[in-house]
C-alpha positions in Angstrom: 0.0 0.0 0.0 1.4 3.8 -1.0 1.6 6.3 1.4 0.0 9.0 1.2 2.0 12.5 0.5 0.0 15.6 2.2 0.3 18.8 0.1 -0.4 22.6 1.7 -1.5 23.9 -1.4 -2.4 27.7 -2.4 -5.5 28.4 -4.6 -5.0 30.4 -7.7 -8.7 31.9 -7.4 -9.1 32.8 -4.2 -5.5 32.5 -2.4 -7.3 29.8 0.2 -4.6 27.3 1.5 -5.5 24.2 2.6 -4.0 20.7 2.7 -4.8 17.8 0.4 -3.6 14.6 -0.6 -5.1 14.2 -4.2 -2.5 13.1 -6.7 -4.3 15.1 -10.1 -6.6 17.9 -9.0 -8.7 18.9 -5.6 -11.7 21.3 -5.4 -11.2 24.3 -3.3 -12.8 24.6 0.4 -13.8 27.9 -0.2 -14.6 28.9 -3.7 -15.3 25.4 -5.1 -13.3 25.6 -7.9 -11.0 22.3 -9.5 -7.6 22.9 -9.5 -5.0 20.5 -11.0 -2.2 20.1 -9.0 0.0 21.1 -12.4 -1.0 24.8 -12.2 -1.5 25.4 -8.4 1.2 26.0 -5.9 2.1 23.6 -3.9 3.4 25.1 -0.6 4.6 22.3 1.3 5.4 18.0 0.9 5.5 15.0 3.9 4.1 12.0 4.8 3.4 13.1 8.2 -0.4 14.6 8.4 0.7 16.1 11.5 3.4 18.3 10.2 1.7 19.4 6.9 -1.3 20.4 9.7 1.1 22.2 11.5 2.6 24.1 8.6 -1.0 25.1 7.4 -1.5 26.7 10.7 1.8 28.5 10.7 1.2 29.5 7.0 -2.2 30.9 8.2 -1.1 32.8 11.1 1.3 34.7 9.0 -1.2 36.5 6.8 1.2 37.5 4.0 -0.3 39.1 1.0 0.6 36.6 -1.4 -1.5 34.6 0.7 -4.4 36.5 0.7 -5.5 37.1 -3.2 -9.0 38.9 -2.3 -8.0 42.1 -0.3 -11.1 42.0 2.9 -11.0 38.0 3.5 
């Protein structure tokens, strides 16, 4: 059985980050739309759920604008 590999990926559209472990495309959490994992950014790589959770969080916290596509959100 393959691991998985967790992903803290940034969405194009609406600069959302969340983490996922799809291997072609996920749908984002807050605007809905499919991204392939191609074109979007992928922040962050590990097998260890726990450390891409922590990373998300420390990503969040840090509210840079590149990070934050829709000025108000």
């Amino acid at each position: 059985m393959r691991k998985r590999v967790y992903k803290v990926v940034l969405c194009k559209n609406c600069g959302h980050i969340q983490i996922t472990y799809a291997e072609n495309s996920y749908q984002c959490f807050r605007c809905g739309t499919i991204m392939e994992l191609e074109s979007s950014k992928i922040i962050f790589r590990t097998l260890d759920l726990k450390k891409a959770k922590e990373k998300l969080i420390d990503l969040k916290s840090i509210k840079q604008p590149e990070f934050k596509k829709l000025s108000g959100r």
